[in-house]
N, C-alpha and C positions, 0 to 999 in steps of 0.2 A: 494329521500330524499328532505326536502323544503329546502331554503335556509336556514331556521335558524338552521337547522341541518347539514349543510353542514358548515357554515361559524362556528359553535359552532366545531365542527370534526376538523377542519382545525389550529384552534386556540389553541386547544386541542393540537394537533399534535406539533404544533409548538412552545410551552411550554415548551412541552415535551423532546421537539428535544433541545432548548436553554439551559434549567437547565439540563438534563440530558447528554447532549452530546457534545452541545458547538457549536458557530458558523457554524461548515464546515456540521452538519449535517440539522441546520436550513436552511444553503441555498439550501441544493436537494430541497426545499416544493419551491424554483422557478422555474420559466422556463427561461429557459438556457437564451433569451434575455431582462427578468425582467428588470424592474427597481426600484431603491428604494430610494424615497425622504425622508431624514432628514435634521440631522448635513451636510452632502454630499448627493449629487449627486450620485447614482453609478448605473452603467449599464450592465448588465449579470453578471452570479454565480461569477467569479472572485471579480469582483467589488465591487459584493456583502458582498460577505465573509470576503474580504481586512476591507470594513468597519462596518461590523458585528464583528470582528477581534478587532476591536480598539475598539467597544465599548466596547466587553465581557471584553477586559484586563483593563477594568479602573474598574471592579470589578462586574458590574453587569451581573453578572453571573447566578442570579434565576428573574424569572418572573413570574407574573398572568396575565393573559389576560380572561376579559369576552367581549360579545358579546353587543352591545349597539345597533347595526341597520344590518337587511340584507335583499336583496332585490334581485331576479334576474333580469337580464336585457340583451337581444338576446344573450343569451347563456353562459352568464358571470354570478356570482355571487357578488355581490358588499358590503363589509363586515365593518363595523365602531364597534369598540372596546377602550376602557380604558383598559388600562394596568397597572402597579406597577411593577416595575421591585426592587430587594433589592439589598444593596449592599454587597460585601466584599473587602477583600483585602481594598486598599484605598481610597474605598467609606463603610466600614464597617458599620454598623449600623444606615445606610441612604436608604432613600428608592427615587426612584424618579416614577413619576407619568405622566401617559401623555393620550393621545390619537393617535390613530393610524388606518389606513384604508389598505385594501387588496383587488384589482380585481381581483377575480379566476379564471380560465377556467379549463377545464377538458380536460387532454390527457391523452390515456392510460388507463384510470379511475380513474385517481389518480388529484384530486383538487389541483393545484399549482397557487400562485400568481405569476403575470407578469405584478403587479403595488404595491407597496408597499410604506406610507406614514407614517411618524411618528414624532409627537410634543410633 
């Protein structure tokens, strides 16, 4: 697969994983020592989920994510996307919007990030 098809797959996944299942199933698409800069700082799946966790509960709970940039690089996939995440609960009828980036590797054959960046 090219990378645009890999980093398109992955985001995919990862939508999927968010709107349909919530948090704890978006953090398996890490690897176990990830990290993921936003609002926080957080470091492996715990840390992960903790603040994957706080966001899903302020209401955004559904997301879009398309692909903007991918590019492999020795062995990594390097992935830049806009997102829109919608809200409910007490962000109901709000949408917020950002940009976000993913370093992939491949273990097992299964493409999981183990950098995760989001504004």
């Amino acid at each position: 697969m090219s990378p645009e098809q890999i980093a398109a797959d992955f985001v995919t996944r990862w939508a999927r994983a968010w709107s349909d299942e919530g948090p704890a199933a978006a953090t398996r698409l890490y690897t176990s020592d990830s990290m993921l800069v936003g609002g926080v700082t957080a470091i492996g799946r715990s840390q992960i989920e903790t603040a994957l966790t706080a966001l899903f509960n302020q209401g955004w709970a559904s997301i879009d994510i398309k692909v903007t940039h991918a590019r492999a690089v020795n062995g990594m996939v390097l992935v830049a996307s806009d997102f829109t995440a919608t809200g409910s609960g007490p962000n109901a009828g709000k949408t917020l919007a950002g940009r976000s980036t993913h370093a992939l590797t491949q273990i097992d054959g299964a493409w999981l990030s183990v950098m995760h960046t989001a504004a």
